[in-house]
C-alpha positions, 0 to 999 in steps of 0.5 A, spaced: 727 475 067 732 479 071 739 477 069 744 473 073 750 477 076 756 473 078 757 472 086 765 473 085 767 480 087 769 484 080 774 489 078 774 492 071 782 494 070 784 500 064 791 502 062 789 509 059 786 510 066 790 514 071 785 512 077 785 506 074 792 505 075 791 508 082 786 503 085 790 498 083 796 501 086 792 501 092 789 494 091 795 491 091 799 496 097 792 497 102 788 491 100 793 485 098 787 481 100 781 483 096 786 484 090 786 476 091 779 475 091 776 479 085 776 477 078 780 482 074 777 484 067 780 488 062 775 494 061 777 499 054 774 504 049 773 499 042 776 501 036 770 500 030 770 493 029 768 492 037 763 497 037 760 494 031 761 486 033 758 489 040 752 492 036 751 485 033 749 483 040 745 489 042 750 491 047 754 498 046 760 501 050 756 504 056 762 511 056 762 518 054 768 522 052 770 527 058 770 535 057 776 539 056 774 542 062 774 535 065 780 533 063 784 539 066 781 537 073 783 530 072 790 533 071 790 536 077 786 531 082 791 525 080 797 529 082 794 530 089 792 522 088 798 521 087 802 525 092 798 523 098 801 516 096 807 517 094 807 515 087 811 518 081 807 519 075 809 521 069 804 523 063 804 519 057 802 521 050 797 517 046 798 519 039 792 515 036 792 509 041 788 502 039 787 500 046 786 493 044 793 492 042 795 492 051 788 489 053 788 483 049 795 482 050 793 481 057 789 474 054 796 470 052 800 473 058 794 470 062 794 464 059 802 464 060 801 464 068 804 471 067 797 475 068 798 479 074 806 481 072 804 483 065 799 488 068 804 491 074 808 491 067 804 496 063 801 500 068 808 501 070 811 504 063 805 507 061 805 511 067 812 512 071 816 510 064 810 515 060 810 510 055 806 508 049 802 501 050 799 501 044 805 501 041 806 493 039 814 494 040 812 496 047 808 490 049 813 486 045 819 489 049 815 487 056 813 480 054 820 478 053 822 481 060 817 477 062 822 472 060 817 469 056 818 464 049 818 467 042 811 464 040 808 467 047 810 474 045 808 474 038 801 472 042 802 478 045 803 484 040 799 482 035 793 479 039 790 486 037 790 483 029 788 476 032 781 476 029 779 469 034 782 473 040 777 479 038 771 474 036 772 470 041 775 473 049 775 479 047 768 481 045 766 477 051 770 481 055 766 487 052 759 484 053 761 483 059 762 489 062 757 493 058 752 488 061 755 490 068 753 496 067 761 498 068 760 506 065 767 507 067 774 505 071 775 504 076 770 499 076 768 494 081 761 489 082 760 485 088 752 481 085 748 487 084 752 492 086 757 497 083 762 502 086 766 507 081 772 510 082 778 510 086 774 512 094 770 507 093 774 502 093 775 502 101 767 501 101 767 495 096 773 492 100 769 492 106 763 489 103 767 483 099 770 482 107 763 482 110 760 477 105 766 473 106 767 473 113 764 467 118 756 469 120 755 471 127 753 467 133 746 467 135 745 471 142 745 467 148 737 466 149 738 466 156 739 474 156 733 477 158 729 482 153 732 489 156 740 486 156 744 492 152 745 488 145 751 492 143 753 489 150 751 482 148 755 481 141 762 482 144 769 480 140 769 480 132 762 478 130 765 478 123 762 485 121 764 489 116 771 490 119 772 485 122 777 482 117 781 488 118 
């Protein structure tokens, strides 16, 4: 049987990513609209206890650890990305990070209606703050900027020690991208189909717009058979770049 995919447009979201922090600056400054329309998934490396709970249910983490090589390139790349964009960044030392301490939280601070915030704020501290978001002090100190109450902040910072969180929302966060076949970030899946990386975000802006878009008008059957179709659908016809 073919699996079902969701028809909502999808777009996985990392903290450790430097290009996910770039698609989301570019979701949220160039495609405000789309940033609207996607669901927003948490993507991150488990640490053992999710690999082996994903085991469990026959699913495994879809990604493989870059080259040194790979990881030189990246330095360079993401300082062109960022200067064409005008953005600051400053590089983050991970010192044996849990990166569910970070994504997890992300579950309470959606529950507490500050979801949208808490990311702007970890993307923000991790790269142009250049601080450690596994560090549980660090969550904890974003969520009472927040202005969040006490019993919601401590959600927050031990939501990495919280076995229901693991066993429940995040281990459906981890079959889920596994099952969407979301080998990296940024990550976007609109149905069947993927787009990988900061450049294709504009293609799967542009594919999300044109299934939203109205249908076109039918031609006048009154044109004769050789008038010039282009000519013919004149105005927005609710193309691909129609909404913008």
């Amino acid at each position: 049987m073919t699996a079902r995919r969701s028809k909502v447009p999808r777009f996985y979201f990392n903290f450790r990513s430097p290009y996910s922090w770039i698609a989301y600056r570019d979701l949220m400054d160039r495609f405000p609209d789309i940033a609207q329309a996607v669901e927003w998934r948490p993507w991150w490396e488990p640490d053992a206890d999710g690999e082996r709970r994903m085991a469990e249910h026959g699913r495994s983490f879809p990604y493989t650890a870059m080259s040194r090589d790979k990881h030189l390139y990246i330095l360079q790349d993401v300082r062109r990305l960022t200067a064409d964009r005008g953005l600051a960044v400053t590089w983050p030392v991970d010192r044996d990070p849990v990166w569910e301490v970070p994504h997890l939280a992300y579950f309470p601070a959606l529950d507490a209606g500050v979801g949208p915030a808490y990311i702007e704020r970890i993307y923000s501290a991790r790269w142009q703050e250049g601080r450690d978001v596994c560090d549980r002090e660090v969550v904890a100190d974003i969520a009472t900027g927040l202005g969040l109450p006490a019993v919601v902040a401590d959600r927050m910072t031990g939501a990495a020690d919280d076995p229901e969180l693991r066993a429940g929302r995040g281990l459906q966060a981890l079959l889920d991208l596994s099952g969407d076949g979301a080998f990296g970030v940024p990550f976007f899946t609109l149905g069947y189909d993927k787009y990988w990386g900061v450049d294709r975000l504009p293609a799967f802006a542009t594919a999300v717009r044109s299934r939203a878009a109205p249908p076109s008008a039918p031609l006048d059957p009154g044109l004769p058979a050789d008038a010039d179709f282009a000519a013919a659908r004149s105005g927005d016809q609710g193309h691909a770049g129609g909404c913008g």
